[in-house]
C-alpha positions in Angstrom: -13.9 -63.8 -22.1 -12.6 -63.7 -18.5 -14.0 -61.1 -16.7 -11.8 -61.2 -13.8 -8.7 -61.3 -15.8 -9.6 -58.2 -17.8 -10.6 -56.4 -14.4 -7.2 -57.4 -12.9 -5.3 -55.8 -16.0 -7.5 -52.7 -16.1 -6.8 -52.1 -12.3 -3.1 -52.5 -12.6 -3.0 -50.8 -15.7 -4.3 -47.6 -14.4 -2.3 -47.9 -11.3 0.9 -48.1 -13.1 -0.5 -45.3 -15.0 -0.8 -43.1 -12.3 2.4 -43.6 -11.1 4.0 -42.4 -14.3 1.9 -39.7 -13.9 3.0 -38.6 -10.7 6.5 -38.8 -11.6 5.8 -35.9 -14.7 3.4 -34.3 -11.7 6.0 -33.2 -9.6 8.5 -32.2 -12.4 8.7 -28.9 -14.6 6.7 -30.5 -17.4 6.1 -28.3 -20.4 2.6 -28.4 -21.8 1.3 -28.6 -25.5 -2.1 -27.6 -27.3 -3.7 -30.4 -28.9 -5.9 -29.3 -31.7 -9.0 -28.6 -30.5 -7.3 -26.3 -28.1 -6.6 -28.4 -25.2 -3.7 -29.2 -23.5 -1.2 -32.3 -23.4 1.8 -33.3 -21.3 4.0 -36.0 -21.6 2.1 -37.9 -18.3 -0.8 -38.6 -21.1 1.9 -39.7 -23.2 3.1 -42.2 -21.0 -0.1 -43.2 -19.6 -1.9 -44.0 -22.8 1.3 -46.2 -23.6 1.2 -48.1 -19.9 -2.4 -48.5 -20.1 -2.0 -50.1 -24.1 1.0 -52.2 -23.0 -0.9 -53.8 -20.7 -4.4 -54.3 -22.4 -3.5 -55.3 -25.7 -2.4 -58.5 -24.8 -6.3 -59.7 -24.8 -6.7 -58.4 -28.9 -9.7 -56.6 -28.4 -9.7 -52.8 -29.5 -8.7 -49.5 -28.0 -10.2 -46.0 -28.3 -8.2 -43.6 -26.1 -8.1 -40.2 -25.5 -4.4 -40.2 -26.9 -4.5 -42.8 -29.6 -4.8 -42.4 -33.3 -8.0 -41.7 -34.9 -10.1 -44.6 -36.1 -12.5 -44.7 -39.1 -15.9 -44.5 -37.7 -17.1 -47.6 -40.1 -14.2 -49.5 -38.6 -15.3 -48.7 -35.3 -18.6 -49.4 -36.0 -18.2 -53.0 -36.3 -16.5 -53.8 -32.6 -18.5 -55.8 -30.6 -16.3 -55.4 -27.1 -13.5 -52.8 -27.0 -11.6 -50.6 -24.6 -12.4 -47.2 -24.0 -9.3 -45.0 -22.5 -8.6 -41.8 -20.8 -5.5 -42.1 -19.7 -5.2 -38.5 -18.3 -8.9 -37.1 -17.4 -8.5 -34.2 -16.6 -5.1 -32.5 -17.8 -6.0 -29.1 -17.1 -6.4 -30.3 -13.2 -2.9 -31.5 -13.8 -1.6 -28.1 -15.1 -3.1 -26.4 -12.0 -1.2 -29.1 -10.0 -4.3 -29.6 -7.8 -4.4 -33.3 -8.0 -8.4 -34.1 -9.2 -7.5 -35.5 -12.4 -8.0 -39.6 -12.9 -6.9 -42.7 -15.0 -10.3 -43.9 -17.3 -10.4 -47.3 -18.4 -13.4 -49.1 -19.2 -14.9 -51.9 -21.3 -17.3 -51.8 -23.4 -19.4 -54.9 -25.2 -23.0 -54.6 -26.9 -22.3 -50.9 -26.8 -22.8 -51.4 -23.3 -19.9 -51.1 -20.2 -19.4 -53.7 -18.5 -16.6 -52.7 -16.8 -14.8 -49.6 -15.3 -11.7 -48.4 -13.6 -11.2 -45.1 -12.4 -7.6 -44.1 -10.2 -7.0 -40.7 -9.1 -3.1 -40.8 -8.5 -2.8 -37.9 -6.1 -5.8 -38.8 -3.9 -4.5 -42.4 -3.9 -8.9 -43.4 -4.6 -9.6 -46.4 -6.8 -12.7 -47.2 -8.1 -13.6 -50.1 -9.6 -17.1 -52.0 -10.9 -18.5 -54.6 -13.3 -21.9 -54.9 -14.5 -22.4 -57.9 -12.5 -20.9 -57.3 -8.9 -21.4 -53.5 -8.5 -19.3 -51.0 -7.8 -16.1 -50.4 -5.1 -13.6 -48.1 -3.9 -10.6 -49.0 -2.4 -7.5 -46.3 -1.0 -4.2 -46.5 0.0 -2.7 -48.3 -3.3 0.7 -46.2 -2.9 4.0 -48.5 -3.6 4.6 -50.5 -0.7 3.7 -53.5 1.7 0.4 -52.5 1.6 0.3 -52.3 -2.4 2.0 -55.6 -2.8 -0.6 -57.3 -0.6 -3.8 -55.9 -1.9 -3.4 -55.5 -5.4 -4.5 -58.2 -7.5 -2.1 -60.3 -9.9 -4.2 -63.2 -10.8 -7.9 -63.5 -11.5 -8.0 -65.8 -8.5 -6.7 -62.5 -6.2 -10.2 -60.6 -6.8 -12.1 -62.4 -4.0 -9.5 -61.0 -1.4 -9.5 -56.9 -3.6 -13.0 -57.0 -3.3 -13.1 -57.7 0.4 -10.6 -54.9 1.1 -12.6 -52.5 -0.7 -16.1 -50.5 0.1 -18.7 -51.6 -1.4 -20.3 -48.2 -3.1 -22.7 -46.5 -2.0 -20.5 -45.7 1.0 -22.6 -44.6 4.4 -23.6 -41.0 4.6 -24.1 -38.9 7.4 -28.1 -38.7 7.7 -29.9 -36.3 7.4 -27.6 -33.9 4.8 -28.3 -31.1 2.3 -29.1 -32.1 -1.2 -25.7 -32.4 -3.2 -24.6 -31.3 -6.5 -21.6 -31.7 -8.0 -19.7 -29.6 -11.0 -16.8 -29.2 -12.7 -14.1 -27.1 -11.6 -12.9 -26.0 -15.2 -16.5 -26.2 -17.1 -18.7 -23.5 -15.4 -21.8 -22.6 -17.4 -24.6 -19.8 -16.6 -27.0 -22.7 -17.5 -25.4 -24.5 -14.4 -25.8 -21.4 -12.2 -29.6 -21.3 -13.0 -29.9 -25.4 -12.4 -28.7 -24.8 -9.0 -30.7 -22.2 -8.4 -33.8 -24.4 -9.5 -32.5 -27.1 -7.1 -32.6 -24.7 -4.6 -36.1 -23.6 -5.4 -37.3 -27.1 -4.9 -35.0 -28.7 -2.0 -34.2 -25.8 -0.3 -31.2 -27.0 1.4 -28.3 -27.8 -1.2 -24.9 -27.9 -1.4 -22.9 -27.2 -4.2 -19.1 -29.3 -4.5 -16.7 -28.8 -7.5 -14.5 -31.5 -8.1 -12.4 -32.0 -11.2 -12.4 -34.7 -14.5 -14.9 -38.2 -13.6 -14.5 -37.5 -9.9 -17.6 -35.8 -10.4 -19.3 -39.0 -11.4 -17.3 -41.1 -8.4 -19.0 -38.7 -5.8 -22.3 -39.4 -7.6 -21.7 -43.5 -7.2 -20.3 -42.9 -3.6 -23.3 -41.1 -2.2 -21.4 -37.8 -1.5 -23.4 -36.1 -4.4 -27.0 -36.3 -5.6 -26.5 -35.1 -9.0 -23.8 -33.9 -11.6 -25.5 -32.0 -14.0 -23.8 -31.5 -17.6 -25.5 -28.9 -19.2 -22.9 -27.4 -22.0 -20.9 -29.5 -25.0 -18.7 -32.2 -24.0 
């Protein structure tokens, strides 16, 4: 399995993603109610079917957010699969305040290996593998500067990588101890962990950001913590 070949696809799958996003982002899109009560445009719609397009040319196995349910036993005996959000964060997207992402990562051994995270709006990519670390890289917009820095070919990583920051980014020294929550998931159990934190650091910050942003702040160094506390 080529790692570098799978990373190449995941990145420009969940760029292309995002922009088909972005074109249902600044339209009059209607919004449905999934089952379990939340919502659903037709930018996951499109997304998930980018994001499959793209990935199912190496046969390994999909679960995404938007897909069609899979029997647990069959599940249960992949090896190395795909896990998918192709919209994280759709209520962000209904709000129209832009901290929703593209999810992609791989997972083999029931380990990842392998992540991509976009956040259209914000233009921020984040990408890692188990075995060179993590990076973020901005300004991927359509254009010169697109066409030069994105990768095509495995052999085009060296030169993405070297354009990117290598995470954690540098962080003004000294700064207040920084935790990070969700925008749409408040809890009182999250108001009494802060509270806790601010018992024991005394200086702390609290930052709401919306969908896995929250975790990007975390790997960047611009948060200390994201503390889940209620279901997922």
């Amino acid at each position: 399995m080529n790692c570098r070949t799978l990373l190449v696809d995941a990145v420009q799958a969940a760029v292309q993603a995002g922009e088909a996003i972005l074109n249902v982002y600044h339209t009059d899109f209607q919004v449905e109610t999934k089952a379990d009560h939340s919502p659903l445009t037709q930018a996951d719609k499109q997304a998930h079917d980018i994001i499959k397009a793209r990935l199912q040319r190496h046969n390994l196995p999909a679960i995404s957010e938007e897909g069609r349910n899979i029997d647990s036993e069959v599940r249960r005996a992949w090896t190395t699969l795909w896990i998918v959000d192709p919209l994280d964060g759709t209520k962000e997207f209904v709000k129209k305040n832009g901290e929703f992402t593209v999810n992609i990562a791989l997972v083999e051994g029931q380990r990842p290996v392998m992540g991509v995270i976009y956040a259209p709006v914000l233009d921020w990519l984040y990408f890692a593998t188990a075995d060179m670390g993590a990076y973020k890289i901005e300004g991927l917009r359509p254009g010169a500067v697109r066409s030069r820095l994105l990768p095509q070919h495995a052999d085009d990583m060296d030169a993405f990588t070297a354009a990117a920051e290598k995470l954690p980014l540098p962080q003004p020294s000294p700064r207040s101890y920084t935790i990070v929550g969700s925008r749409s998931h408040g809890t009182p159990e999250l108001e009494q962990f802060v509270d806790r934190k601010k018992e024991e650091k005394g200086d702390v910050a609290f930052s709401i950001a919306g969908s896995s942003l929250k975790i990007c702040l975390v790997a960047e160094g611009a948060a200390d913590i994201y503390p889940r506390l209620g279901p997922t």
